[in-house]
N, C-alpha and C positions, 0 to 999 in steps of 0.2 A: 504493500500500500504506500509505505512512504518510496520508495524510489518510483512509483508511476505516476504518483499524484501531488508529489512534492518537491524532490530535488532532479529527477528526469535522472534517466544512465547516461547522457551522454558527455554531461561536463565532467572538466577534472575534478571538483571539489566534491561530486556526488557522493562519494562514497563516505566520505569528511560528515556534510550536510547529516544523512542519514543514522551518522551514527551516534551525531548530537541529538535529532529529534528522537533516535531509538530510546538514546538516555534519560532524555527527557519524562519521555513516557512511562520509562523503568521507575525513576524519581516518584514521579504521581503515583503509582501504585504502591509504591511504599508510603506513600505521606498517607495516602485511601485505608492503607495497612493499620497503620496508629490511629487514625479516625474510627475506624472500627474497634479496635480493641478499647479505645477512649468510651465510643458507645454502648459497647457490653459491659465493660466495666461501672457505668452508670446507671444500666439498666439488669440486665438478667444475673448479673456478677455481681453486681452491688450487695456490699456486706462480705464477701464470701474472700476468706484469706487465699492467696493461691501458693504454692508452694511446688517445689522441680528437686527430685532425688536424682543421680546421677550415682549408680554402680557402677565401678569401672571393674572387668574381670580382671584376672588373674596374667602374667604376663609370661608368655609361652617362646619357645621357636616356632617361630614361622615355619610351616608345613607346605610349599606349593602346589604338590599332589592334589594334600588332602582340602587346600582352600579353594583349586578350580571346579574340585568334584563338586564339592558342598556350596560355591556360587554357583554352577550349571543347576542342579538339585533345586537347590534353597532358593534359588532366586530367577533363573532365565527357566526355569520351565513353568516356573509358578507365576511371571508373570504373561508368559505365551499363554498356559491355562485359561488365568482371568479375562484376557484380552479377546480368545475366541469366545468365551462364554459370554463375553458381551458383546461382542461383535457378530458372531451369528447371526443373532436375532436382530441386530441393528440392520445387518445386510438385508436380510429378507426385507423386514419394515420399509426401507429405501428404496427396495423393487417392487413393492407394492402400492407405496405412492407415486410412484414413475408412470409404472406401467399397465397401472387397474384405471379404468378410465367411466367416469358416469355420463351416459352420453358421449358425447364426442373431446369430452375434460378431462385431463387426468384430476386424479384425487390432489398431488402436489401443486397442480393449478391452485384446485377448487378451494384446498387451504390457504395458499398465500393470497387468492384474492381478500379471503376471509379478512383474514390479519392486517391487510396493506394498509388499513383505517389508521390502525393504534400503531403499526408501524413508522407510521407517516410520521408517529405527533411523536419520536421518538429517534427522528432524522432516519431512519432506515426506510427497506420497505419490506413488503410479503415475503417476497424470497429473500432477502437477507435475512429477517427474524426466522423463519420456517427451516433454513438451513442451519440454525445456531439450534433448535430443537432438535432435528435429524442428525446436529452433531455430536448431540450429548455423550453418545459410547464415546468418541475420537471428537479433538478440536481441530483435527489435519483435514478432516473429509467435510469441514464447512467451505470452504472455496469452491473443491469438483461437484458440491453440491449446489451452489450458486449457478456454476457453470452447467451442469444439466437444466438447472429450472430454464434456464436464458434460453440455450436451446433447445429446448424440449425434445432432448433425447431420455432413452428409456434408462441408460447405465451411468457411472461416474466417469469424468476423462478431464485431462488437464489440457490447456493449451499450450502451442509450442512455445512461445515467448511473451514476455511483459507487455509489449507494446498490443500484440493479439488480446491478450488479456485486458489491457486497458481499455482497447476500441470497443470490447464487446461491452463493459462496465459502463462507458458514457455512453454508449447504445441505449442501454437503458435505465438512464434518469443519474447515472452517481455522477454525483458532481464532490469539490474540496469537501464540502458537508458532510455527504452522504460518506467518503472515507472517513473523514476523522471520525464521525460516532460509530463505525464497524471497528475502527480501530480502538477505541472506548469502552462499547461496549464487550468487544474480545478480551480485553485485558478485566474489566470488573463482573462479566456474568457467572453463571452457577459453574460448579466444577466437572469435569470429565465425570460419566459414573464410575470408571475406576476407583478416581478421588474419593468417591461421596462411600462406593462401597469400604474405602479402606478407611476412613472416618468410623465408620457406622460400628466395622472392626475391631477399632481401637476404642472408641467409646460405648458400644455397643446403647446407643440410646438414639431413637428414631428424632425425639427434638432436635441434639444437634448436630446430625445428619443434617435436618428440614433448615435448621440457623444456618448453617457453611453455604447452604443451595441458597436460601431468601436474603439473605444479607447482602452479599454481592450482588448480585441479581436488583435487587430494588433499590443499591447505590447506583449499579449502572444504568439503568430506566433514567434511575431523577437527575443525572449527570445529563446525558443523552438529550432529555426532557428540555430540562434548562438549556442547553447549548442551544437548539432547536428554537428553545421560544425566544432565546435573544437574536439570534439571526432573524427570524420572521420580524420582529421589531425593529432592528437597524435595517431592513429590507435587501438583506446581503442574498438574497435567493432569488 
């Protein structure tokens, strides 16, 4: 988003440019980071001491054998597990709004029309919000799913380069705007379900599972929101 819609590939300083505004944006979500925690702490924490134990084990020789066996194990297959178990179902889901069609609509239409209202007033539109939902298993597969809605193909596919990419985005309707609150709201909505499941995991309490998912979620909305209602006011659209 920022090199197509901001600093361009082709000047020298582009890559310069981009990696200020990267940081930039890395900055705000840490500053968003403390506002939240300031939040809970005033609200659902209030009162409540917190406290962090930290065991450190015991200190051994390093084994490499026995530490690649027990990463592949412990870790690379447990996360390949989790990822098809929610990706399966995610995959099907995504060929089923592609390609199930009511009348002569796909169903992926028939929802982004739905949405494009409240998407509007939130600088996005149908398919951008509809794709951040079809993205919940993976946050990778929200762009090829942008890219399918545009073209109304039945499967996921990327384009050959940025510029292709960009033509098809100001095709329809994004404008500076329209990036900066996809790039907003990517950074503040709800987490991967991986996230949410390993939360749920380690807390094992469905509340704040529903808190990790609504909190980010409803700062990124009222961020979005506001950006929104000040542009239509300054009449920068």
């Amino acid at each position: 988003m920022i090199t197509m819609f901001f600093v361009g590939s082709s000047t020298q300083l582009g890559p310069v440019y981009a990696a200020l505004l990267l940081t930039a944006i890395l900055v705000f979500g840490v500053m968003m980071t403390f506002l939240s925690s300031r939040l809970l702490s005033a609200t659902v924490l209030k009162g409540k001491p917190s406290s962090f134990t930290l065991e450190l084990p015991p200190y051994r020789m390093p084994r490499v054998g026995q530490v690649l066996v027990r990463s592949i194990l412990d870790r690379t297959l447990f996360v390949l597990g989790r990822a098809v178990i929610v990706a399966l179902p995610a995959g099907i889901l995504i060929w089923i709004f592609a390609n199930v069609h009511i009348g002569s609509v796909s169903l992926l239409a028939t929802c982004t029309q739905f949405l494009d209202p409240f998407a509007k007033c939130i600088g996005l539109d149908g398919v951008i919000l509809m794709a951040f939902i079809l993205g919940f298993p993976a946050n990778e597969i929200v762009l090829p799913i942008i890219i399918m809605a545009y073209l109304s193909t039945g499967t996921l596919l990327e384009l050959d380069s940025l510029d292709a990419l960009r033509a098809l985005l100001v095709e329809h309707g994004w404008t500076l705007h329209t990036a900066i609150c996809t790039m907003l709201f990517s950074l503040m909505h709800w987490p991967c379900s991986t996230t949410c499941l390993t939360i749920y995991k380690e807390s094992r309490s469905i509340r704040w599972t529903a808190i990790a998912i609504l909190l980010p979620t409803v700062l990124g909305m009222a961020i979005c929101f506001l950006l929104t209602a000040c542009v239509n006011l300054l009449g920068l659209v």
